[in-house]
N, C-alpha and C positions, 0 to 999 in steps of 0.2 A: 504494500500500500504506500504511496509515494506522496498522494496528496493527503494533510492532516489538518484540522481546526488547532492543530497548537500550533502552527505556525511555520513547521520545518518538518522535512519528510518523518515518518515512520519509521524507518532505517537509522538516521540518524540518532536519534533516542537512543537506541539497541548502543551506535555506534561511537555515544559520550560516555554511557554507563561502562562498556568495556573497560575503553579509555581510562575511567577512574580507578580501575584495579592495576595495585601499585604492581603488583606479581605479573603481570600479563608487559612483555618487552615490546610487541608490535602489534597491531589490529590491524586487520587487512577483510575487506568485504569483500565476500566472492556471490557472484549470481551470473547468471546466465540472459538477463533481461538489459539491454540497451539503456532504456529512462531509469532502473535503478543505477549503472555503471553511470550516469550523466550527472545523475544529482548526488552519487556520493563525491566524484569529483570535484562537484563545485563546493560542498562544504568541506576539503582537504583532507576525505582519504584515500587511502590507497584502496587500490579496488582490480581485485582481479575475474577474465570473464571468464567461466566456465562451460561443458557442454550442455544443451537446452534436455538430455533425457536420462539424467539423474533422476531415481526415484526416491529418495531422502536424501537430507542436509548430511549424514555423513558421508555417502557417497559422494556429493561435491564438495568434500572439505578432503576429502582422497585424492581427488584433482587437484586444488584449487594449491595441496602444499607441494607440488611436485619441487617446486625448486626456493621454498622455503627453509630452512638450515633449524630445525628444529628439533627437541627427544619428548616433547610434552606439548600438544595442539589443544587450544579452547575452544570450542564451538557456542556460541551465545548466538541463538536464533535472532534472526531479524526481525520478528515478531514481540520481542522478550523487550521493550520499550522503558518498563521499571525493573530490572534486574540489577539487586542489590549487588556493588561490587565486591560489598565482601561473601557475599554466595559465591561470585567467583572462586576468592582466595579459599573457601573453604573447601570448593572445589579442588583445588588443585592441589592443596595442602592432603587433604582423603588420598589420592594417587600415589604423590609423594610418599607418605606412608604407609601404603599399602604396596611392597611389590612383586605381589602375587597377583594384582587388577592389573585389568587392562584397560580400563576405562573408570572413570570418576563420574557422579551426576551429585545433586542435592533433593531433598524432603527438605517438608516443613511444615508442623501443625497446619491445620486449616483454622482460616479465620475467621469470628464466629460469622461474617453474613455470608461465606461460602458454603454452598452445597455439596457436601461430600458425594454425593448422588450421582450430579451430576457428568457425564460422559465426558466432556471436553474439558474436565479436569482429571488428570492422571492419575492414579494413583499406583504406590509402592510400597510393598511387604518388606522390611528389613530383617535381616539375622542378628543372631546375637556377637558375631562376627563385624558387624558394618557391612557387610555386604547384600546386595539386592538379592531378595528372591523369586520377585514375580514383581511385574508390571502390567496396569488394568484400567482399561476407564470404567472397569463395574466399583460398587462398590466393594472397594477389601479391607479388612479383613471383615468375613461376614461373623458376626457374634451371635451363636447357638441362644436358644435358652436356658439360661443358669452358668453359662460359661463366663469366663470372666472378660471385663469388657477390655474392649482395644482399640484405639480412638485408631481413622485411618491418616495415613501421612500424604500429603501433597507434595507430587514430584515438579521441581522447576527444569522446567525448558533448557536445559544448561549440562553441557557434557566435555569432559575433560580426557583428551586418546594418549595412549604411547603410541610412538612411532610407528614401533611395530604392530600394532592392530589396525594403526588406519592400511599400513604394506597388504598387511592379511584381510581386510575385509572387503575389496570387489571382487572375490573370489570366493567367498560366503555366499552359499546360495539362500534365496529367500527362506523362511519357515512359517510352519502351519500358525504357528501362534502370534508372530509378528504378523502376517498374512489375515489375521481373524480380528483382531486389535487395531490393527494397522498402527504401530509403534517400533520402530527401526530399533529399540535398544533390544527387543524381545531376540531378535537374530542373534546379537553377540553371546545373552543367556544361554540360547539354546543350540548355540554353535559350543559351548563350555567356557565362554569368557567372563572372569569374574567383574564383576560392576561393583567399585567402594563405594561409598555413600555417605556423604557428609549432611550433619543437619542443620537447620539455620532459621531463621523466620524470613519468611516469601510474605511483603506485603499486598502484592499484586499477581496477577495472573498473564499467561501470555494471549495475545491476543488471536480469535481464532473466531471468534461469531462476531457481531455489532452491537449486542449486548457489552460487552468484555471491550470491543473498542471504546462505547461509549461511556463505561464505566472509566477508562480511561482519560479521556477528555474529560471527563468531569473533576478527576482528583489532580490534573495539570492545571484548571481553570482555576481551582480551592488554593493551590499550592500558593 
């Protein structure tokens, strides 16, 4: 989404929040869309184009590092407009420490006007390890009756690679459950790659209906 009521592209947002994360050395916007490579230019960043039939943002972030010099890649969805920077750091800090993962993401209480119910909020099962064990936009964990309760976590848009799983992952072929969900982390699970899991509070959600954008605009217009 390029054109926005606060005043400066949608991408942009995504592309100052990065930026605040002290741990992150370069930000570079990769798409495949013309009018987004135009106007991230003109707000000064780099921006590299990729090809138009990528079917998820890690796939084109496989590309997009080919001649990048990097052992730890962040991927902050262009969609994620309020992504705390330090969900970043905490991201990448979970990898760091963990190196048995191949990948890093974040949870985070929901807050109380969100709908945990809700589909186009993620949700993520954690181990008592830090590590993910399932990804769902159903409601998880489901609480039996009489069993004890378990409040669900809200996963943020936000993913942290080692080099070497972005090498290994366009050669991952799709899976049933990634495939049923439609959530690209589910492939790395279910290929056997571990996912750490840092947690943090997500004041905002990424944007993905007009609800959720609008809700947006309204806590820019407040701010």
């Amino acid at each position: 989404m390029l054109a926005c009521e606060t005043g400066k592209p949608l991408i942009q947002h995504a592309w100052e929040r990065a930026r605040a994360c002290t741990a992150i050395h370069e930000t570079i916007i990769a798409t495949d869309h013309a009018a987004i490579r135009d106007a991230a230019l003109a707000f000064g960043a780099r921006c590299v184009m990729t090809r138009c039939d990528h079917q998820n943002g890690t796939s084109r972030i496989c590309e997009a590092i080919a001649t990048v010099d990097a052992s730890i890649i962040v991927n902050v969805q262009g969609d994620e407009p309020e992504i705390e920077p330090e969900l970043i750091s905490a991201a990448i800090a979970a990898l760091v420490g963990d190196e048995g993962a191949a990948l890093a993401t974040v949870v985070s209480p929901f807050l109380p006007e969100e709908d945990p119910s809700n589909p186009n909020i993620v949700k993520c099962v954690v181990g008592l390890n830090n590590r993910a064990l399932y990804f769902s936009r159903a409601l998880i964990p489901f609480c039996r009756a009489g069993g004890a309760p378990a409040n669900p976590l809200k996963h943020v848009g936000l993913y942290v690679y080692r080099r070497a799983f972005l090498n290994a992952f366009p050669s991952l072929a799709a899976t049933p459950l990634e495939q049923a969900e439609q959530l690209e982390q589910l492939r790395a699970l279910e290929h056997g790659f571990p996912i750490a899991v840092a947690r943090g509070i997500a004041r905002s959600q990424g944007i993905d209906t007009p609800e959720q954008y609008a809700a947006f605009v309204r806590r820019f217009r407040e701010s």
